[in-house]
Rosetta silent file (secondary structure, phi, psi, omega in degrees, C-alpha in Angstrom):
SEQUENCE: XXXXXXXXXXXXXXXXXXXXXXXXXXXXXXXXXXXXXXXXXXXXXXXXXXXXXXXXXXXXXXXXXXXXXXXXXXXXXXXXXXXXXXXXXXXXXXXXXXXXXXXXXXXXXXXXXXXXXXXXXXXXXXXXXXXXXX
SCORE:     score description
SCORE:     0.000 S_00000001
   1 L     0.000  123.590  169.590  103.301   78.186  125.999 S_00000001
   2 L   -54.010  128.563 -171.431  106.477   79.863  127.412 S_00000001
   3 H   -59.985  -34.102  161.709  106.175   83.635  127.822 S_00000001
   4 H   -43.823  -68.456 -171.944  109.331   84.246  125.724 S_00000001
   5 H   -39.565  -52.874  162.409  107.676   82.081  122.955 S_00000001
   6 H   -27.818  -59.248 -151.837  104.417   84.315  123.506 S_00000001
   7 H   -93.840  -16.091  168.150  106.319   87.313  123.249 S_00000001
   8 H   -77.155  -37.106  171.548  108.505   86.384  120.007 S_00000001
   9 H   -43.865  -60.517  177.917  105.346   85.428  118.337 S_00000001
  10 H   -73.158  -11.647  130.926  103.413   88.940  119.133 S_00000001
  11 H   -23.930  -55.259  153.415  106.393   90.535  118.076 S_00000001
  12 H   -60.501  -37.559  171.175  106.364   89.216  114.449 S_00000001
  13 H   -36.973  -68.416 -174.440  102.467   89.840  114.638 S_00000001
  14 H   -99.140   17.516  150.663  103.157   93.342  114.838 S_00000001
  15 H   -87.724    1.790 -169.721  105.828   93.682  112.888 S_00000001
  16 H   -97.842   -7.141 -179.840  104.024   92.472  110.185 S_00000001
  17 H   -65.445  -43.868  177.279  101.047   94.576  110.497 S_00000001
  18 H   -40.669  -64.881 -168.516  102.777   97.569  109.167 S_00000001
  19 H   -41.476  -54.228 -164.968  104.753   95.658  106.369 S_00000001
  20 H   -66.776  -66.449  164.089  101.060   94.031  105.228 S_00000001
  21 H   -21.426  -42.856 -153.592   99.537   98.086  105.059 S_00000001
  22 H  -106.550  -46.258  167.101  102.064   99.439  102.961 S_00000001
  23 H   -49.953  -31.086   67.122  101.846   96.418  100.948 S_00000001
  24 H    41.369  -73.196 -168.921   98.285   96.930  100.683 S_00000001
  25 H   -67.311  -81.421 -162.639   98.805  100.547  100.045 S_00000001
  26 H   -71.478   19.221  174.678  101.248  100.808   96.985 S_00000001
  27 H   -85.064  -58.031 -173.829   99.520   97.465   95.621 S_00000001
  28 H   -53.778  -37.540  175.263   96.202   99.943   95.223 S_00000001
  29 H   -50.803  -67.851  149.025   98.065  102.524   93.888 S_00000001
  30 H    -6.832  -73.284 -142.281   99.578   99.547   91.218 S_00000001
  31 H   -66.714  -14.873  177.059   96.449   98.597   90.565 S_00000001
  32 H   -95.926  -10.129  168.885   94.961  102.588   90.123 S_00000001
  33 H  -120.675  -32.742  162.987   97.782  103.294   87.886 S_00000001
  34 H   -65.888  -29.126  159.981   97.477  100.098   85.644 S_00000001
  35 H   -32.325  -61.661  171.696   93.632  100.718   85.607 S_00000001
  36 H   -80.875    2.696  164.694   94.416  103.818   83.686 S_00000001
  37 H   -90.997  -89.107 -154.455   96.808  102.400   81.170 S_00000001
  38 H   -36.525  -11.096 -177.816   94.807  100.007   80.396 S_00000001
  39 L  -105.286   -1.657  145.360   91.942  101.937   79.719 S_00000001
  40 L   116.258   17.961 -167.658   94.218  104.087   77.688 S_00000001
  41 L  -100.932   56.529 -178.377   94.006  107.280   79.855 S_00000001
  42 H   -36.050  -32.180 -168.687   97.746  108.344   79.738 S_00000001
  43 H   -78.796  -38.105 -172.812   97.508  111.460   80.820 S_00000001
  44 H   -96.789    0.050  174.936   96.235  110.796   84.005 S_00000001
  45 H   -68.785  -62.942  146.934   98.442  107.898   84.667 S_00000001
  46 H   -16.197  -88.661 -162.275  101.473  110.360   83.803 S_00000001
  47 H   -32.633  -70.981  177.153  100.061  113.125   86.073 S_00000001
  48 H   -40.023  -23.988  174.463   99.778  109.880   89.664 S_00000001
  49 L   -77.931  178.002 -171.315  103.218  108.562   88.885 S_00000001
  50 L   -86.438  153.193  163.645  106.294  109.491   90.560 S_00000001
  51 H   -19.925  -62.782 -175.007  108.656  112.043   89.273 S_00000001
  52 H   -33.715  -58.048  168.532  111.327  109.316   89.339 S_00000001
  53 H   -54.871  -51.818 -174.019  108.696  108.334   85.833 S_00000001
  54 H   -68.216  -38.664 -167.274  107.571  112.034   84.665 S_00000001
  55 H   -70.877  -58.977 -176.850  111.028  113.319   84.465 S_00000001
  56 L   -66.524    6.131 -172.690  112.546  111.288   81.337 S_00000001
  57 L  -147.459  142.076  164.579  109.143  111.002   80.055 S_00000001
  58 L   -73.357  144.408 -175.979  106.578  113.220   78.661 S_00000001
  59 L   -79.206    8.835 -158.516  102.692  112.126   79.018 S_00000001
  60 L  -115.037  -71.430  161.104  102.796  111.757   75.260 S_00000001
  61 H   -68.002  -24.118  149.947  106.124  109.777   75.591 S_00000001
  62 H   -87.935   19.686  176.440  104.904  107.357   77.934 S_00000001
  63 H   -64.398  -47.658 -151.403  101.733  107.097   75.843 S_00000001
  64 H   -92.656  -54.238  162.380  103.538  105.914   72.884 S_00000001
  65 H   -26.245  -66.285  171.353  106.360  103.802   75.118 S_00000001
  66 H   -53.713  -16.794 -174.958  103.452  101.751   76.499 S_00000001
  67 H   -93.228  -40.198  154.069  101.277  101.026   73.442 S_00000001
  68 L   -97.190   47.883  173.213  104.890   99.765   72.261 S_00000001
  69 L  -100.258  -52.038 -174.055  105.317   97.402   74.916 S_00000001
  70 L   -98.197   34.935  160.831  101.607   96.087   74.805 S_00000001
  71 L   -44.566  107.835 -156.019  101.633   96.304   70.605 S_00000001
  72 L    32.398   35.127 -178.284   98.928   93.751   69.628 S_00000001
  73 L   -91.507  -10.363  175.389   98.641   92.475   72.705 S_00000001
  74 L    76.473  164.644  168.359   94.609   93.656   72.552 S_00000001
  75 L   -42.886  153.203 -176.213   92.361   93.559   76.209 S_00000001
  76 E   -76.737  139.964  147.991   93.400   92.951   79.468 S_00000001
  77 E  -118.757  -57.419 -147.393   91.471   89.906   80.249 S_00000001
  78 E  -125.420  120.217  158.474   93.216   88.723   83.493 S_00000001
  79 E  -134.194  147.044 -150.794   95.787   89.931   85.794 S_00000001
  80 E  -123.317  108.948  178.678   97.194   87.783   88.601 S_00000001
  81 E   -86.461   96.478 -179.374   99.887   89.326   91.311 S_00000001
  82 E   -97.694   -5.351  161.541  102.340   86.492   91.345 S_00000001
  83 E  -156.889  158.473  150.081  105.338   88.417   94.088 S_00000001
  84 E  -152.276  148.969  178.769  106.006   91.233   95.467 S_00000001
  85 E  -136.112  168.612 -179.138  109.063   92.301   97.148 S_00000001
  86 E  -117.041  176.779  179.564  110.264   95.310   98.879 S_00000001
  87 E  -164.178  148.802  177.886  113.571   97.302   98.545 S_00000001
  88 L   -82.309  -26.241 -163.253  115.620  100.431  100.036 S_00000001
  89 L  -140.313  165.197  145.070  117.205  101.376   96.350 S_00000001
  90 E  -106.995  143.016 -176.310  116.929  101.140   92.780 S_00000001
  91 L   -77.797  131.236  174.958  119.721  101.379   90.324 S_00000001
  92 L    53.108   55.070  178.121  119.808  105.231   89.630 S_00000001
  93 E  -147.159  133.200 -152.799  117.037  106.100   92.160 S_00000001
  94 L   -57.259 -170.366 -145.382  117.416  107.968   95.492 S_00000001
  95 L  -105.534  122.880 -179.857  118.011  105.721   98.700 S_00000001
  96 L   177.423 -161.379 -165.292  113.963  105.199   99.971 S_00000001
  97 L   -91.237   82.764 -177.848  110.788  102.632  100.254 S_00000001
  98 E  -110.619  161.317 -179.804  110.154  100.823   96.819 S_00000001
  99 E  -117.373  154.046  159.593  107.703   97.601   96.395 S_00000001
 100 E  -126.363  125.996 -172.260  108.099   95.241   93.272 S_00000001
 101 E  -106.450  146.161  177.154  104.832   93.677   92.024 S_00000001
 102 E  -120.295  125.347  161.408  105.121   91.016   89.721 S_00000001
 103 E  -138.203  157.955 -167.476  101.792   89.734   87.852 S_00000001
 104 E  -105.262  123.978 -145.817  101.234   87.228   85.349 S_00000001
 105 E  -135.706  125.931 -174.438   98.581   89.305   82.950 S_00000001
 106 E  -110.357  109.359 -176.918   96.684   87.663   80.623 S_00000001
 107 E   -99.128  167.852 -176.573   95.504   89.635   76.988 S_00000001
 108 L   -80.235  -21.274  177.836   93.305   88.682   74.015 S_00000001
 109 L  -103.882   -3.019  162.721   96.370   87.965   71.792 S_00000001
 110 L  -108.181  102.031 -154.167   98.345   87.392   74.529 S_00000001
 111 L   -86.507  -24.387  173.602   98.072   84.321   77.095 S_00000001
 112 L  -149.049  140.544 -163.619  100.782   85.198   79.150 S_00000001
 113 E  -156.582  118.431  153.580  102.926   88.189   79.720 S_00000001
 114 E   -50.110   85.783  162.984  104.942   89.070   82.881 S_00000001
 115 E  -108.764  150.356  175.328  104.523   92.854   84.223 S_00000001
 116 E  -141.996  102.044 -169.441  106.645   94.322   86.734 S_00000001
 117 E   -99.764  112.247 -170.801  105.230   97.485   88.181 S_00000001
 118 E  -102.924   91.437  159.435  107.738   99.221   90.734 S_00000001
 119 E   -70.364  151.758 -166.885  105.972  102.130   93.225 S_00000001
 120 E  -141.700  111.467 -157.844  107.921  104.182   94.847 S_00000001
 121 L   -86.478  116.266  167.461  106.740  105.844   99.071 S_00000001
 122 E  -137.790  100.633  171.725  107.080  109.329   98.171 S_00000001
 123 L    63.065   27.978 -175.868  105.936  111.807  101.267 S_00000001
 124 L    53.349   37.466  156.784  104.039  108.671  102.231 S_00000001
 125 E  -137.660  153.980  175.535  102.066  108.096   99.085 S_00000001
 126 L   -80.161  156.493  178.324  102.653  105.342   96.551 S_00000001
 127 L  -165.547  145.837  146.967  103.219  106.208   93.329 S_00000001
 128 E   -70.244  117.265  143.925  104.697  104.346   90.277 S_00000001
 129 E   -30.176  -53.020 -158.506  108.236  104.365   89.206 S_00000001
 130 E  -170.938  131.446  174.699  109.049  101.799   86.785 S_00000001
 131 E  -112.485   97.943  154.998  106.732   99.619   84.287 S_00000001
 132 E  -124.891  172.547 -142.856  108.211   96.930   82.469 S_00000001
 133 E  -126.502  105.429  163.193  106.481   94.370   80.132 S_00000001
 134 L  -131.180    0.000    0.000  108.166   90.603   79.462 S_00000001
């Protein structure tokens, strides 16, 4: 193999090592802040999320936003991470590191429902941003 070829190859290797961490990273965070929705523990969901979330919303107000998003949808039975993408911006959110997780989330009254949970690399921790339910 030609040493250029070598050397574009280990190049992508390790650019990708980072990318695959932090992907990694705010996915647990995702998955540690949907944990606690789903088990209905608002408060502490509130408290882990990013600002960018707590400031227009009260732990009260996103209590009652989320139960009327998921409104007879009943238990999580399944959820499935079908993308994720990354981004520098958000419409009306500073200039920074956000991931978009997409998963295809399966409920008892519900067989399929589309969430898209948006973290946001704050002081190098993930934290959630943006929930929305389709």
């Amino acid at each position: 193999m030609p040493m250029t070829l070598r050397a574009s190859i280990l190049s992508l290797f390790l650019f990708a090592l980072p990318a695959h961490a932090q992907t990694e990273a705010a996915e647990a965070a995702v998955l540690a802040w949907l944990e606690s929705i789903d088990q209905g523990d608002f408060e502490k969901a509130w408290n882990e999320a990013s600002p960018l979330l707590q400031r227009p919303l009260s732990p009260r107000m996103l209590e009652r936003t989320i139960e009327l998003a998921r409104q007879d949808f009943g238990p999580l039975e399944a959820r499935r991470r079908v993308r994720v993408t990354s981004d520098r911006s958000m419409p009306g959110a500073p200039r920074d590191d956000y991931k978009i997780f997409t998963y295809q989330t399966r409920f008892a009254n519900r067989a399929s429902i589309t969430e898209t949970i948006t973290p946001h690399l704050e002081e190098g921790v993930w934290r959630v941003s943006g929930y929305y339910v389709q």
